[in-house]
C-alpha positions in Angstrom: 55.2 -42.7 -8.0 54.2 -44.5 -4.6 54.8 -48.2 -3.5 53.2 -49.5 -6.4 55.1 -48.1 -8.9 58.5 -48.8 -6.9 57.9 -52.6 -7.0 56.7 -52.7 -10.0 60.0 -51.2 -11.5 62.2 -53.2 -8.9 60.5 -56.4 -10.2 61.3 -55.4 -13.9 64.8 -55.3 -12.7 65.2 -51.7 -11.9 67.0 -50.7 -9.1 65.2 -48.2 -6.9 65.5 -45.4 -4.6 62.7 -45.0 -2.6 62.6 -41.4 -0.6 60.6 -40.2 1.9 60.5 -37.3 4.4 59.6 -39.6 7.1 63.0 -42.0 7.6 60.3 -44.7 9.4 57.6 -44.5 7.3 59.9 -44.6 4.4 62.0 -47.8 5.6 59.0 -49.5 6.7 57.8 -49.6 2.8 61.0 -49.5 1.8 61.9 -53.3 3.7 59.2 -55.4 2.3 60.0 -53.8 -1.2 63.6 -55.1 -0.8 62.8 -58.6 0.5 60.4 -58.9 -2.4 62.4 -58.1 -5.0 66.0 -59.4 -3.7 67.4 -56.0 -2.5 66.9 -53.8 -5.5 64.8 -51.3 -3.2 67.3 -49.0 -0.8 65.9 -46.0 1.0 67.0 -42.4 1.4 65.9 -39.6 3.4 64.4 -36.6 1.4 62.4 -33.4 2.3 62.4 -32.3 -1.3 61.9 -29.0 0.7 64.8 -28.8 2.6 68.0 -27.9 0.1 70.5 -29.3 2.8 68.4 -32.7 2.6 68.7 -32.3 -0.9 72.2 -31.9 -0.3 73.0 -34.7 2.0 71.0 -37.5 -0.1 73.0 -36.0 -3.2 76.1 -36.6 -1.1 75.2 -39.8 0.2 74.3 -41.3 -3.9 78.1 -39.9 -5.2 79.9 -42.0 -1.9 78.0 -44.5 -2.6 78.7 -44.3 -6.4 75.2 -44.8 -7.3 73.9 -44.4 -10.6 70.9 -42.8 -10.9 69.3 -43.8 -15.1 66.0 -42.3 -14.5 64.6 -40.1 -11.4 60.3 -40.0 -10.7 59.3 -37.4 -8.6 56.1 -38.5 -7.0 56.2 -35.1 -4.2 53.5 -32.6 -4.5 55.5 -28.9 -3.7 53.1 -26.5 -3.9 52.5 -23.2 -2.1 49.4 -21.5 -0.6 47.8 -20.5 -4.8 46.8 -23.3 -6.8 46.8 -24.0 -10.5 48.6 -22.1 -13.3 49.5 -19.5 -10.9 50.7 -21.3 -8.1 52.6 -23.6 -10.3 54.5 -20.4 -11.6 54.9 -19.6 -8.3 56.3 -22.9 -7.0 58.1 -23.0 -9.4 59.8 -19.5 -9.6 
């Protein structure tokens, strides 16, 4: 859903996730998001790729005793087809 639909939840009073591949890239939207909105942005690794990263954000949300009431996925996952096909594919 992208930066502008993360602060624009957070400054409805949601509290977001915000997750990204790249832990800098991530934390460097994630900062001004969270000074903006009085902390209600945190940041998470994620390569929705990668089942261990999967795993280890998973992990990280249930020590943390996070609740999670809604959950955007704003990643693009697609293989070498495109369309119908490739969504199947994708998709398994």
């Amino acid at each position: 859903m992208g930066e502008q639909g993360c602060r624009a939840l957070a400054c409805a009073g949601w509290g977001m996730l915000l997750a990204a591949r790249d832990p800098r890239k991530g934390e460097a939207v994630a900062e001004p998001l969270r000074q903006k909105t009085g902390g209600r942005v945190t940041f998470g690794p994620l390569d929705v790729t990668s089942p261990d990263s999967i795993a280890d954000l998973v992990q990280r949300l249930q020590q943390d005793a996070t609740r999670l009431d809604a959950l955007v996925n704003h990643a693009r996952v697609y293989s070498e087809r495109r369309g119908p096909e490739g969504t199947r594919h994708t998709l398994g």
